[in-house]
N, C-alpha and C positions, 0 to 999 in steps of 0.2 A: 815299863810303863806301870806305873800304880796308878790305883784308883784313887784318888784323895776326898776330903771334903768338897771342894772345889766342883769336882766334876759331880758330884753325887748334888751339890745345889743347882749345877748348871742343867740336870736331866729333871731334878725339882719344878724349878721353874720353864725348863721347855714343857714341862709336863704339864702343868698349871696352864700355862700358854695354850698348850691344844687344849685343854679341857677348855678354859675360857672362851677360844675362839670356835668349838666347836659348841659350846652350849650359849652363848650368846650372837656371836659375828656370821659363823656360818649360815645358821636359817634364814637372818634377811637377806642375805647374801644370793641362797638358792632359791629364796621365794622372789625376788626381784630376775634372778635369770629366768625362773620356770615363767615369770609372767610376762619377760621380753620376750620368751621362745613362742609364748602362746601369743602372743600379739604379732610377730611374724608368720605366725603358722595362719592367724585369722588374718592380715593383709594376705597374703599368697592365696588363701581358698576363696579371699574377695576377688581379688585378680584375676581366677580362674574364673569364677562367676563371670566375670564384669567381660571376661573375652570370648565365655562361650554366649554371653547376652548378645554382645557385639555380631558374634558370628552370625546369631539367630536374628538380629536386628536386621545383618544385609542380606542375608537371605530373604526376609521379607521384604526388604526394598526390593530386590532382582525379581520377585517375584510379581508385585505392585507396578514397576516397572515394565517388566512381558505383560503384566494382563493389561496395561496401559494402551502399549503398544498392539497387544491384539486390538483390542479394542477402538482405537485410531486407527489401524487399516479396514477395521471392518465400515466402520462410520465412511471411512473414506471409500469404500468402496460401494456404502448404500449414494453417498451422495456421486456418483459417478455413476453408479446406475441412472440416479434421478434426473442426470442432467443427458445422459444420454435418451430416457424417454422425454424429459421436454423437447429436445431435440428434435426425436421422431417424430411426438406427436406438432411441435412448430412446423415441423416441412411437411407432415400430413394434413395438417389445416392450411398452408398454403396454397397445396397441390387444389385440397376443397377449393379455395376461393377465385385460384384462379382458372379452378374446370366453371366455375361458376361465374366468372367475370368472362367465361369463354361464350360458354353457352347464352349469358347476355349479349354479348355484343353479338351472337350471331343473330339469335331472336331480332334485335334492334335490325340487322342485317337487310332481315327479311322482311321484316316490317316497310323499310324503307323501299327495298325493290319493289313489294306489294302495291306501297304508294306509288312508287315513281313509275309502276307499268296504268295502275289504274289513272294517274294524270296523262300518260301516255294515249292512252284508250280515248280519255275525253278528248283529248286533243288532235284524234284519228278520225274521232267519228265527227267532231268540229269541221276538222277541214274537208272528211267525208260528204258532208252535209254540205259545205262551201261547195265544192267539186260538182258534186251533182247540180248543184244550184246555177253553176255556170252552163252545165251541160246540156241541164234541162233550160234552162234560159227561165226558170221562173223557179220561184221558191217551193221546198219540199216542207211542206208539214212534218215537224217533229212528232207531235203524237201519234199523226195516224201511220206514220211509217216506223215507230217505235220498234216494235218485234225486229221488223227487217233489221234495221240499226244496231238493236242490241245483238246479232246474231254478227252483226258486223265486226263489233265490238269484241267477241268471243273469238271470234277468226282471228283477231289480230293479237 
């Protein structure tokens, strides 16, 4: 194998070739990767962002959510308390009204037997008075035998 001109122009011009493609082709070449790389490298650190935001985002919902839910059992349970004191107190005003409708109609009770004995009384000492009237064969003075009467009246 010899060397000839041939090859010594072929090593020339590969030579020239790199030189060329290393002082003009190559830099935009690696400044265009370096800024694809870095442009994946800032997608991916956004993505990480974007999923630990995510993460922090549902944790706040689950959060929001339980204090939610505490807080509807608690409301649910002041108003269940509250309907159980209406409750109480509805059947204790009840119980009031009707120891109170009790206690009227008894008064009313009383009142009436009061009346219906004192009509009874006039109505004793009425035919008291008739009675004797027959007895006696003549008429009794009411006034002047009053006391008697009224004592009569007391007896009965």
């Amino acid at each position: 194998m010899s060397i000839n001109a041939t090859l010594i122009a072929q090593m020339l011009v590969f030579l020239i070739l790199v030189w060329f493609t290393m002082k003009f082709i190559w830099p935009p070449i690696m400044k265009a990767m370096e800024e694809r790389a870095k442009r994946i490298a800032d997608g991916l650190e956004a993505a990480d962002r974007a999923r630990k935001e995510l993460a922090d985002a549902n944790t706040r919902a689950d959060d929001e959510v339980r204090k939610a839910r505490a807080e509807a059992a608690v409301i649910i349970e002041r108003a269940n308390q509250q309907a159980g004191q209406i409750v109480d107190k509805a059947r204790a005003d009840a119980l009031l009204e009707a120891a109170k409708q009790k206690a009227q109609a008894q008064a009313d009770i009383e009142n009436m037997a009061h009346r219906a004995r004192a009509e009874l009384r006039g109505q004793v000492a009425t035919l008291a008075v008739q009675g004797a009237e027959k007895i006696l064969g003549r008429e009794v003075n009411a006034a002047t035998h009053k006391a008697l009467l009224d004592q009569l009246v007391e007896g009965i």
